[in-house]
N, C-alpha and C positions, 0 to 999 in steps of 0.2 A: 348576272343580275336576276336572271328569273331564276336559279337558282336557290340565290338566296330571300328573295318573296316566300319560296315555296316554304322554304325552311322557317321562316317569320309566320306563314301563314297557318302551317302545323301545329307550330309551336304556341301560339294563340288560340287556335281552334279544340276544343278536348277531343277525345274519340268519342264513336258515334255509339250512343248508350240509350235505351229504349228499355223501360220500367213502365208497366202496368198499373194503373190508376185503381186503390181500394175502393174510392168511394165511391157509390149508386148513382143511376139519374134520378132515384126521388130524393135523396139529399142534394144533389146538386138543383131542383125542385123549389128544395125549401131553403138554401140559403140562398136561391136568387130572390122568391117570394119574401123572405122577411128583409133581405136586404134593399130589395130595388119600392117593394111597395111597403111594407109593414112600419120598419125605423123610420123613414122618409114620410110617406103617407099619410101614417096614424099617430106619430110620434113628433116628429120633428117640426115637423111644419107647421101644426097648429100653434106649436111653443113659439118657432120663430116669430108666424105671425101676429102673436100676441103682444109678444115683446119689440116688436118693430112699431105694430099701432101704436103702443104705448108709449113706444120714445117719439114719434110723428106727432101724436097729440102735443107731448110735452113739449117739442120744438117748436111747436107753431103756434101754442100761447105764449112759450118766451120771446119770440122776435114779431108777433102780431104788432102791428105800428098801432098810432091811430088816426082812423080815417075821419076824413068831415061828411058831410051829407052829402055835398052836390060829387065833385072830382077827384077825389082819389078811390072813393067807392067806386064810383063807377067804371073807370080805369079796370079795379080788380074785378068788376062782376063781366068785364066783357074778356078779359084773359082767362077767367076759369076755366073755361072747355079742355083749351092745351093744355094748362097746367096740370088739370087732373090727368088727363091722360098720358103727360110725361111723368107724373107719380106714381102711376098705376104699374108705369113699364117698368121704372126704376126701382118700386118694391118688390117688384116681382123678380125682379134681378137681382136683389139684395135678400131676398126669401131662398133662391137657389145659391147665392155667393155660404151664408150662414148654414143652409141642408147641409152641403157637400163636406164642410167642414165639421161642423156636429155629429154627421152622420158615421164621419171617417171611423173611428174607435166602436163602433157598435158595429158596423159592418167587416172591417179586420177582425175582431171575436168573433162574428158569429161562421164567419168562413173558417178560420182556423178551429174553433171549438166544439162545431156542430161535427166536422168529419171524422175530428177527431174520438169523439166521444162514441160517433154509432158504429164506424168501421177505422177505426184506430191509423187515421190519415196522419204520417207526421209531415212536417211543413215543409223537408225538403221533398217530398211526394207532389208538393203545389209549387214548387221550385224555390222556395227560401232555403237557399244554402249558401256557405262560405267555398267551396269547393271552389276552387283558382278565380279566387273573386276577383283578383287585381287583374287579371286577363279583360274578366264578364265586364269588371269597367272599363279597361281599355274598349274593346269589342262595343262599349254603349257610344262611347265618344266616337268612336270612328265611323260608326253607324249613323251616328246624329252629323255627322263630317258629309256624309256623302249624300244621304238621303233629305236633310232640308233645305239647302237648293232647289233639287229636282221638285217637292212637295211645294215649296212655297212659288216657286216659276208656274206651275201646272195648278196650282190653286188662282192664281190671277189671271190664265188664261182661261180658266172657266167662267170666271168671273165676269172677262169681257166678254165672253160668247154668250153667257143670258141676260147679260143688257143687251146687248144685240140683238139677241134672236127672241126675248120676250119683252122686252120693252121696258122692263121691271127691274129695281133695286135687289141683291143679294137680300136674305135677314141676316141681322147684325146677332155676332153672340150678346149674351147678356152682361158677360163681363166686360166687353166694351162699348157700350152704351153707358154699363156702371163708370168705368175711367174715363166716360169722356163728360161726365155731370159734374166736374169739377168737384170731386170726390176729399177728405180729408185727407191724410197721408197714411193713419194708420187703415182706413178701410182698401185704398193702394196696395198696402202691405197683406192684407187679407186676399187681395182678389189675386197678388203673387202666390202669396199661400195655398192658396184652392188650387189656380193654376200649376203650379212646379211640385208640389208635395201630394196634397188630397188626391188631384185628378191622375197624377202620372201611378202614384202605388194603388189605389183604387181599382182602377182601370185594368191594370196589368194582373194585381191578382184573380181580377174577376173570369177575365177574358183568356190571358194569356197561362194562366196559373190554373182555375178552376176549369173553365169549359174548352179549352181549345183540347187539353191532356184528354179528357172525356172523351170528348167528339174522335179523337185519333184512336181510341180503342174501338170504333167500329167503322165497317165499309160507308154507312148513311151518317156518318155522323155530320158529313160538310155540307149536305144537301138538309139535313135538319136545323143547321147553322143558316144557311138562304131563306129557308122556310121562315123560321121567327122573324128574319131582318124584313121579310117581305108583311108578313102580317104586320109588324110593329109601323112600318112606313104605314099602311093603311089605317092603321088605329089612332097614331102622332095624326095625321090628316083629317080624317072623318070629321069631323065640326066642317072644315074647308068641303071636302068632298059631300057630305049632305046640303049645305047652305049652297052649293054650286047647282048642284041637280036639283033642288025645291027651283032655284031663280031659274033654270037652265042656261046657266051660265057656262059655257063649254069650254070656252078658251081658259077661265079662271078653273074649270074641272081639270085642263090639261096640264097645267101647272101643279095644282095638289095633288096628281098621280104622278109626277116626276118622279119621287124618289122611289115609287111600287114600281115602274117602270125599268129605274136602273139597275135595280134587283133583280128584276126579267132578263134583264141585256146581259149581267154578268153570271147568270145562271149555267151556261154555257161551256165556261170557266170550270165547273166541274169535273167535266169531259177529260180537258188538257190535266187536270191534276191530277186523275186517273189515272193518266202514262206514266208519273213518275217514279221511280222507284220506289218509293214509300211510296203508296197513293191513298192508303188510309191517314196518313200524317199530312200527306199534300193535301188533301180537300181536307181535311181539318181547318189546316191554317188559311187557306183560299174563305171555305165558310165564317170564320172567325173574323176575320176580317171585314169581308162585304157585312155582317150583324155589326162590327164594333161602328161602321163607317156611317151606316145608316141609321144605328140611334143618333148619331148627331144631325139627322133630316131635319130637327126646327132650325135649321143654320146652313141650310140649302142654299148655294151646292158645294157647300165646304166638303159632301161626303165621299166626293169623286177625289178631290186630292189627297182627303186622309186613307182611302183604300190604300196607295200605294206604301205610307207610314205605316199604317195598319199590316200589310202584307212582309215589311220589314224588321216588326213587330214581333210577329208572328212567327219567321222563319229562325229570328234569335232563338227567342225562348224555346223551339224544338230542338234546333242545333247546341246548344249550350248547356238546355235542360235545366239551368236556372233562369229566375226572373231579374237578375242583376243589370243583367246588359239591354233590357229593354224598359224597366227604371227609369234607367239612367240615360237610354236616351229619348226616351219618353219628356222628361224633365226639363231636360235640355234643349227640346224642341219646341216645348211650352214658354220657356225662358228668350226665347228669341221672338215667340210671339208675345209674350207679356213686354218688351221691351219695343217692339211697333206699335201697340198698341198706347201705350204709355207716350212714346213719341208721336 
């Protein structure tokens, strides 16, 4: 029987193959720069938000009832408070549902075309390759088999331990507060969209594809991966963490420094990736990881369970050297939660 594992397991696994990455850290620089803030930023959003006002205006002269003087005005001028502010949450959630998606095709060009152009990066160097694809999708499913369980068990028990221990509500993503607004079906269909497509290729070229390869070609590369995730926790926060110290509010400062904190706690983690026999490629994917887990800190403490996805993540696309099998269960793990959340 182990035997034939081994033989199965072989035979799935490619041999272990280490290619050196063309492109610079100022090109990887500048397409995180135009990708994460310039298309998104300067481009995208203000269109989205435009075209969102615009259709809001337009809904809400076409279904305006009409009011009498005394009772139903009144009725509305004493619900406004809520209302705006569940409009507010909900466009701002349909502002990021429409980025992600708009953004997708100008951020795929600019990472494929910018490496390609300054230091002649081809795509299987970022891991887009065919090379025993039907494996890499195996290897994604079987991975997505094992590993969303253990993620989604260890995500609800975190979840009960900070109602517990802080007395406070998790934040809810944005896409579900979108699905739970009684949403139309095709905008349903968008927020599966973002989730299973936009986010899962996205995500994996950025992380798994551009900077994890990076990060593995030098000894600091995983400790400069903690570094961003530790600033970026502090920077996502800063509104909380200044409005906390102006009130001197402590227990709410203790809270807004959680996620800089767990990036402290896992810093550590370094050390032990050190030992491995790759240790430039183990603190890669170690750093890689605690950064991918910790940009999703507005959605605290979702970022404790996605380390360990993220760390599964992470060790495909090394071992495999394509982005197929981490795709694919990337995809597939978003598809389990668009399907909870939907229910």
């Amino acid at each position: 029987m182990l035997s034939h594992l081994r033989r199965f397991w072989s035979w799935l696994l490619p041999p272990r193959r280490s290619s050196l990455v063309p492109y610079t850290g100022l090109e990887v620089v500048a397409v995180v720069l135009l990708t994460e803030l310039v298309w998104a930023g300067v481009l995208i959003v203000p269109l989205v938000h435009f075209g969102l006002s615009t259709w809001q205006v337009a809904s809400d002269a076409h279904r305006s009832p009409e009011h009498g003087e005394n009772g139903d005005a009144q009725d509305e001028a004493n619900s406004d408070a809520p209302m705006d502010a569940d409009r507010e949450t909900l466009t701002k959630a349909r502002v990021g549902l429409w980025t992600s998606i708009f953004c997708l095709p100008l951020n795929l060009a600019t990472l494929l075309l910018l490496p390609r152009l300054l230091s002649d990066t081809r795509p299987y160097q970022l891991g887009l390759t065919t090379y025993r694809l039907g494996r890499s999708v195996l290897l994604g499913v079987l991975g997505w088999i094992i590993l969303t369980p253990v993620v989604l068990w260890l995500n609800e028990l975190v979840h009960q331990l900070y109602v517990r221990i802080t007395s406070g509500e998790p934040a809810l993503h944005s896409l579900t507060m979108l699905s739970r607004s009684n949403p139309a079906w095709w905008e349903l269909a968008l927020v599966a969209l973002a989730a299973m497509i936009a986010a899962p290729v996205w995500e994996e070229m950025l992380y798994r594809g551009l900077l994890q390869r990076w990060f593995s070609q030098r000894w600091w590369g995983g400790a400069l991966a903690c570094g961003l995730a530790l600033i970026w926790a502090l920077v996502d926060k800063s509104p909380l963490i200044y409005a906390d110290c102006r009130a001197r509010n402590w227990s709410g400062l203790g809270v807004a420094l959680q996620p800089a904190g767990f990036v402290l706690l896992l810093a550590p983690g370094l050390l032990l990736a050190g030992l491995c026999r790759r240790p430039n490629a183990a603190r890669a994917i170690y750093g890689t990881a605690v950064l991918f887990a910790i940009r999703h800190s507005p959605y605290w403490p979702d970022p404790v369970a996605l380390l360990v996805l993220a760390l599964g993540l992470g060790w495909l696309a090394d071992r495999t050297r394509s982005l197929v099998g981490p795709i694919v269960l990337h995809s597939l793990f978003n598809g389990v939660a668009c399907v909870m959340m939907f229910l």
